[in-house]
Backbone as XML, in Angstrom:
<?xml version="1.0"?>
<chain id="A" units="angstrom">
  <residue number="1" name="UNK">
    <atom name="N" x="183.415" y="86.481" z="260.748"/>
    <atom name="CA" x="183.463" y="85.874" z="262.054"/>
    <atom name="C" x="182.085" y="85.293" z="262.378"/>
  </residue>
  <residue number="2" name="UNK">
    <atom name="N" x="182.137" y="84.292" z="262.970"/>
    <atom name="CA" x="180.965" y="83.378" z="263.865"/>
    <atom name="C" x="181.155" y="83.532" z="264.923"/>
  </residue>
  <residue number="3" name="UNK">
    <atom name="N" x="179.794" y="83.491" z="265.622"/>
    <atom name="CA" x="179.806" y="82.942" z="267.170"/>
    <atom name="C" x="178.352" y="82.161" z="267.109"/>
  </residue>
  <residue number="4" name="UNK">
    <atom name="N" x="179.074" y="80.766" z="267.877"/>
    <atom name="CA" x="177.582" y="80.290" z="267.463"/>
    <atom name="C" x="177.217" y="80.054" z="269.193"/>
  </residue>
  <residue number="5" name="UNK">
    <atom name="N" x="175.784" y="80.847" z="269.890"/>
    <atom name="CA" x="175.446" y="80.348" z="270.957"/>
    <atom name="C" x="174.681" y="79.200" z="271.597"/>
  </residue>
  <residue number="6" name="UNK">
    <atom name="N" x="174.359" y="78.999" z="272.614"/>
    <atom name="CA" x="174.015" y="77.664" z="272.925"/>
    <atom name="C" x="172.542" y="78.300" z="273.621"/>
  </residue>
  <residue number="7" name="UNK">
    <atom name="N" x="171.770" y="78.255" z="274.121"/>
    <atom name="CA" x="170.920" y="78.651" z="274.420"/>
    <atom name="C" x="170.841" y="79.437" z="275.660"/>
  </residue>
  <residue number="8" name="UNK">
    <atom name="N" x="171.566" y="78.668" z="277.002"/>
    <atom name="CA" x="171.817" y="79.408" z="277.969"/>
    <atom name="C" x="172.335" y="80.681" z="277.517"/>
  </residue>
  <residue number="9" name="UNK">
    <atom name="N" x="173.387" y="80.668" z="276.756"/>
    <atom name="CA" x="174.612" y="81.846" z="276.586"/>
    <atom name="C" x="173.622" y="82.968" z="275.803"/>
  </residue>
  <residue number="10" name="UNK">
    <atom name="N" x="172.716" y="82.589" z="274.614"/>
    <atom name="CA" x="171.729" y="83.481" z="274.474"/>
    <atom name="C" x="171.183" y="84.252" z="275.371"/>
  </residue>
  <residue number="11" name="UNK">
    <atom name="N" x="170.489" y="83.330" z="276.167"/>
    <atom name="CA" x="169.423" y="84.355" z="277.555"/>
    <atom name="C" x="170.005" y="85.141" z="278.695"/>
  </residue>
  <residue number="12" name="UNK">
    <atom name="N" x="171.508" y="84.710" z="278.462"/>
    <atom name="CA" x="172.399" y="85.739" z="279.062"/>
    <atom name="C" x="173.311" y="86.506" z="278.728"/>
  </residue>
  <residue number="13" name="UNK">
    <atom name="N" x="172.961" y="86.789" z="276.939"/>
    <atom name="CA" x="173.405" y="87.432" z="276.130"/>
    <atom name="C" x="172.001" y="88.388" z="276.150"/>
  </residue>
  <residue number="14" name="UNK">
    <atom name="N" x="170.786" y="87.476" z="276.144"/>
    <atom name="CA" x="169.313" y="89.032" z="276.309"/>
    <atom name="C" x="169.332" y="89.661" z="276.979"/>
  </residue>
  <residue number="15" name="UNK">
    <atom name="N" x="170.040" y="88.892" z="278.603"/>
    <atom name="CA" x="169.414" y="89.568" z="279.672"/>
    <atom name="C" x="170.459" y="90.542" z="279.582"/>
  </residue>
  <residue number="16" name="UNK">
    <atom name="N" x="171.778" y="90.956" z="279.639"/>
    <atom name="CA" x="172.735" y="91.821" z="279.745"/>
    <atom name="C" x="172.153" y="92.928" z="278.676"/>
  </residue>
  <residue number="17" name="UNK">
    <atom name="N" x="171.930" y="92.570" z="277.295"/>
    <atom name="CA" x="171.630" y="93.914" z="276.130"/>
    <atom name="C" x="170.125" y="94.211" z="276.444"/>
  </residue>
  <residue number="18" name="UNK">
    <atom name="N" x="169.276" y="93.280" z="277.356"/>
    <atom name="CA" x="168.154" y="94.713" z="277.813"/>
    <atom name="C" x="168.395" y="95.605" z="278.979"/>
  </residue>
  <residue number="19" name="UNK">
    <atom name="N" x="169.018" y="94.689" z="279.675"/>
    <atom name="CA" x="169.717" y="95.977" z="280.721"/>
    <atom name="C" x="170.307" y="97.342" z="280.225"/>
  </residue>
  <residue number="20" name="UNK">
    <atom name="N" x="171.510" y="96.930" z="279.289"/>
    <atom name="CA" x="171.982" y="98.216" z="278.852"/>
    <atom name="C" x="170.651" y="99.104" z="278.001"/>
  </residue>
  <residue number="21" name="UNK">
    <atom name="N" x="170.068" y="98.067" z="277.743"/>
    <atom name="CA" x="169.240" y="99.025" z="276.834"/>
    <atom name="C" x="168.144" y="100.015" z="277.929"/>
  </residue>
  <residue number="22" name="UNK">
    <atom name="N" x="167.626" y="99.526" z="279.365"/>
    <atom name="CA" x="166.852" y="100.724" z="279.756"/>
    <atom name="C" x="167.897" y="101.499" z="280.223"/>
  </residue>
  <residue number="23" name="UNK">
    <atom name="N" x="169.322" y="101.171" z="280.546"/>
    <atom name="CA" x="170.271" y="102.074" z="280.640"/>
    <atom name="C" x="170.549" y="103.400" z="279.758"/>
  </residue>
  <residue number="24" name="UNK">
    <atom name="N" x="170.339" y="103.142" z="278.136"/>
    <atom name="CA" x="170.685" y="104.022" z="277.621"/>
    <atom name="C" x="169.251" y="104.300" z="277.781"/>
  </residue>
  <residue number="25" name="UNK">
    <atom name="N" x="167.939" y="103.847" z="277.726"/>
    <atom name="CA" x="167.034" y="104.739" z="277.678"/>
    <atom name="C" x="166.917" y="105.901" z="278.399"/>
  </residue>
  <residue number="26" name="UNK">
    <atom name="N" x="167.545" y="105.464" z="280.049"/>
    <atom name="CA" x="167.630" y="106.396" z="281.260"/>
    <atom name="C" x="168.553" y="107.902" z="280.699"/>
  </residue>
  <residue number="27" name="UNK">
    <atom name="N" x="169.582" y="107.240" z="279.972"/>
    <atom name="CA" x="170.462" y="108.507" z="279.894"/>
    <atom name="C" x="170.255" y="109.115" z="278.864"/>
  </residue>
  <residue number="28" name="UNK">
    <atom name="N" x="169.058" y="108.797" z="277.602"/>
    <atom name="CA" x="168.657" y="109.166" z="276.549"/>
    <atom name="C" x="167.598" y="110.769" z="277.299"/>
  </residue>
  <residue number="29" name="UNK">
    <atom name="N" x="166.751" y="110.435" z="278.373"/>
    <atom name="CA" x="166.155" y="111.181" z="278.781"/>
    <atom name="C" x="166.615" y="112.120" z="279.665"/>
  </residue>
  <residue number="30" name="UNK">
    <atom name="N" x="167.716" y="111.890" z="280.467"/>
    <atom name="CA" x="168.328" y="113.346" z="281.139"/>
    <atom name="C" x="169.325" y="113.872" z="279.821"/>
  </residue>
  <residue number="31" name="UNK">
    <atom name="N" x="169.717" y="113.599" z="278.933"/>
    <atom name="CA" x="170.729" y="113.940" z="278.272"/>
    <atom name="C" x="169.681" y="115.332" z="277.190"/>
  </residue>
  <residue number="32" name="UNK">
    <atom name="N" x="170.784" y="116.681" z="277.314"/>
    <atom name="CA" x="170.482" y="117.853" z="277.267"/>
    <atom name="C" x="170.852" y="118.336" z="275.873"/>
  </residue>
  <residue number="33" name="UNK">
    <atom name="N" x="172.126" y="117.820" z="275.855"/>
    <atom name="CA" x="172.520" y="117.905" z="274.153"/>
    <atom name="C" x="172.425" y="117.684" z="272.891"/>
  </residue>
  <residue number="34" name="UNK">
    <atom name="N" x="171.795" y="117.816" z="271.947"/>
    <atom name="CA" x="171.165" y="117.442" z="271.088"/>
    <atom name="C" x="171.359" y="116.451" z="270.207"/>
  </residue>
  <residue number="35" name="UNK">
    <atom name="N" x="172.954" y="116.894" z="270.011"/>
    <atom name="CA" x="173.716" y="116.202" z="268.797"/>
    <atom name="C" x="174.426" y="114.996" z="269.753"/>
  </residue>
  <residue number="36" name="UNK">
    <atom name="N" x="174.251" y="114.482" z="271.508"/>
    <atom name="CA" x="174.650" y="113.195" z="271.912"/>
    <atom name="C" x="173.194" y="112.620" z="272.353"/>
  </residue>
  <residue number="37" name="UNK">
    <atom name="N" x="172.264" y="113.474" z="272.055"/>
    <atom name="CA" x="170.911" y="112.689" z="272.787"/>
    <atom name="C" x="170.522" y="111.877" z="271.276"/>
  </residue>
  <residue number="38" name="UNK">
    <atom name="N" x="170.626" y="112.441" z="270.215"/>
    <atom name="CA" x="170.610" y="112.025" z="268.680"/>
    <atom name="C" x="171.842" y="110.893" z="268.458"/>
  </residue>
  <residue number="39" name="UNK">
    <atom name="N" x="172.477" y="110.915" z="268.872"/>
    <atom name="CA" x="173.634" y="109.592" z="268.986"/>
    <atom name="C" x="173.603" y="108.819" z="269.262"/>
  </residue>
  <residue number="40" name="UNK">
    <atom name="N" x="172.578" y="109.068" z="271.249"/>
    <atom name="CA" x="172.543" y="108.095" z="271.591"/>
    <atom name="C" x="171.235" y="107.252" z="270.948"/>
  </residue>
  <residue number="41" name="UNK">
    <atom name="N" x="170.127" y="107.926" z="270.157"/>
    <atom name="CA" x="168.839" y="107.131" z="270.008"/>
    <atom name="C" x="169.828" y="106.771" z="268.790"/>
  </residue>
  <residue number="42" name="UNK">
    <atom name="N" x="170.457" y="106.689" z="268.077"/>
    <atom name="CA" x="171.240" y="105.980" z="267.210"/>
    <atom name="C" x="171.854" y="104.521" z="267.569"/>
  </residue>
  <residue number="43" name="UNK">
    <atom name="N" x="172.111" y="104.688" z="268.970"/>
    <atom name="CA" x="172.914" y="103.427" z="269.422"/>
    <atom name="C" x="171.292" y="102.625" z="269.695"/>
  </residue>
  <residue number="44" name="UNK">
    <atom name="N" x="170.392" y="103.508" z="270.060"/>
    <atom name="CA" x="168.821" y="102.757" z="270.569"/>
    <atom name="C" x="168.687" y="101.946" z="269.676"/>
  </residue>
  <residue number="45" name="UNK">
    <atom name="N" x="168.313" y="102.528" z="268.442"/>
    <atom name="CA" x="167.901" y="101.975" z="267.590"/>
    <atom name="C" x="168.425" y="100.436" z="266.972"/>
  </residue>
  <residue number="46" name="UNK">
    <atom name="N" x="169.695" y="100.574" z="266.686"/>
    <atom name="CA" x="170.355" y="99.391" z="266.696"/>
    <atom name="C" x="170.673" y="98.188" z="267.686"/>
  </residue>
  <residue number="47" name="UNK">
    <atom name="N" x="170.289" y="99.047" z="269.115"/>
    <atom name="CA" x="171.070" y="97.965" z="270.443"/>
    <atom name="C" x="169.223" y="96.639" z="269.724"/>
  </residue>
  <residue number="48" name="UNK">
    <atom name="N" x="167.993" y="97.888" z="269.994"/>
    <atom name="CA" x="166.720" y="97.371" z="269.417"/>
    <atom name="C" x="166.842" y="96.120" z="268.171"/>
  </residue>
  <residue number="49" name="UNK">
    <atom name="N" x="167.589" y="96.449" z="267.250"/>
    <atom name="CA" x="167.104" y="95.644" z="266.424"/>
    <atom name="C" x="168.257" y="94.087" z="266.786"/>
  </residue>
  <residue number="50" name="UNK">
    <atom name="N" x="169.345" y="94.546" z="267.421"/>
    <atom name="CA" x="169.589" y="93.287" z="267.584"/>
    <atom name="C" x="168.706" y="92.567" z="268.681"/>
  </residue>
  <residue number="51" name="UNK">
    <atom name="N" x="168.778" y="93.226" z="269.698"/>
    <atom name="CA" x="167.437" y="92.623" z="270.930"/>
    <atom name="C" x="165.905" y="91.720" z="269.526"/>
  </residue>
  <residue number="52" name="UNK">
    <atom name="N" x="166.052" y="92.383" z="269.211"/>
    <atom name="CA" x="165.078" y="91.537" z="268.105"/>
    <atom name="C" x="165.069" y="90.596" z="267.301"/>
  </residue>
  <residue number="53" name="UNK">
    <atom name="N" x="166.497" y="89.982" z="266.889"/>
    <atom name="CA" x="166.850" y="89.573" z="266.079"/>
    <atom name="C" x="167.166" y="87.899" z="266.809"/>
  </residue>
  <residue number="54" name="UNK">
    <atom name="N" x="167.569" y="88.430" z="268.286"/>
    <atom name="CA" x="168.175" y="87.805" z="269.349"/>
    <atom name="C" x="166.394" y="86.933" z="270.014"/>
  </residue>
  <residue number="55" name="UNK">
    <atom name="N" x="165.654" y="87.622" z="269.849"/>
    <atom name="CA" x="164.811" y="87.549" z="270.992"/>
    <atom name="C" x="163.406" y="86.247" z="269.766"/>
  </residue>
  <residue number="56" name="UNK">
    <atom name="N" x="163.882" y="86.421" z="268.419"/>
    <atom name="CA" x="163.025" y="86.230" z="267.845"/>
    <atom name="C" x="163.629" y="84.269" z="267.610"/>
  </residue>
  <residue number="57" name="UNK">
    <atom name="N" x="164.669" y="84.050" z="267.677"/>
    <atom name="CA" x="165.448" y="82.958" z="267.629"/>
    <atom name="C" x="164.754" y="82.236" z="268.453"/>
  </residue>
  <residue number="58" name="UNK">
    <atom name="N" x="163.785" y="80.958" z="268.163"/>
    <atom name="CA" x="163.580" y="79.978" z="268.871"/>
    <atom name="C" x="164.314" y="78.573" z="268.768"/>
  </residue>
  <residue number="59" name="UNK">
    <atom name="N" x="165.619" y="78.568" z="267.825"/>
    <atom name="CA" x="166.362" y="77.591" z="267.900"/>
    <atom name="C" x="167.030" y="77.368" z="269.168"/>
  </residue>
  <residue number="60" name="UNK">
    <atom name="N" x="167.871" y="76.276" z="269.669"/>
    <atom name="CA" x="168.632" y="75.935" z="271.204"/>
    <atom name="C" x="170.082" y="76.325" z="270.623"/>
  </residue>
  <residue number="61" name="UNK">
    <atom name="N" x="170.446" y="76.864" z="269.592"/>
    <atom name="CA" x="171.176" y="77.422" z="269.126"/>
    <atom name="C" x="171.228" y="78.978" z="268.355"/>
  </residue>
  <residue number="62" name="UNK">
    <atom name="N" x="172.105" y="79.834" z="268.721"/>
    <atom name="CA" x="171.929" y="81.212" z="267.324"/>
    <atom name="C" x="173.888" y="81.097" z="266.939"/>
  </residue>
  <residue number="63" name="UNK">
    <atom name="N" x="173.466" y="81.145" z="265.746"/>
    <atom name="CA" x="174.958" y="81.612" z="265.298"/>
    <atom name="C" x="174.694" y="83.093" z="264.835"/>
  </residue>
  <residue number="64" name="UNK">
    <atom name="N" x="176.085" y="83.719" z="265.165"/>
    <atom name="CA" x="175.969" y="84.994" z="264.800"/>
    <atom name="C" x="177.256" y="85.325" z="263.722"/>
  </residue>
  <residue number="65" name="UNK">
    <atom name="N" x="176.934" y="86.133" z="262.789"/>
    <atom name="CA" x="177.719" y="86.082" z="261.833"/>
    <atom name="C" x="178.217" y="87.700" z="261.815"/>
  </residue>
  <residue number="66" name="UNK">
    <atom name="N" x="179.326" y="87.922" z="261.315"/>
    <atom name="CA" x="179.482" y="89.414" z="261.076"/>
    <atom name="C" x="179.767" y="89.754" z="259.393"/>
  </residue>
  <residue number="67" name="UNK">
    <atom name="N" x="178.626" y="90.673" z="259.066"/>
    <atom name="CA" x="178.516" y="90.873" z="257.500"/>
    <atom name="C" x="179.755" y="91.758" z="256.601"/>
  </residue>
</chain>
């Protein structure tokens, strides 16, 4: 699958996945349980590398591909 974005749709594709992302940070830090606080820095880690992947694109276009 493709999705290819346009530039607007990017920066409002960033702005929504950094939101969630201090979201999970918030609930990364009250969260008590070990084996969902370890889950969730699992989802961190990855929400991160796409935020990166996303953020590093200076084309007026990103296509996104699924591997």
């Amino acid at each position: 699958m493709e999705l290819l974005l346009s530039s607007s749709e990017r920066e409002l594709l960033l702005e929504i996945l950094e939101e969630h992302h201090r979201e999970l940070l918030r609930e990364i830090s009250r969260a008590e349980h070990h084996a969902f606080k370890a889950a969730l820095k699992g989802k961190e880690k990855l929400l991160e590398r796409v935020l990166e992947k996303l953020e590093t694109r200076n084309a007026a276009e990103v296509l996104l591909r699924s591997a």
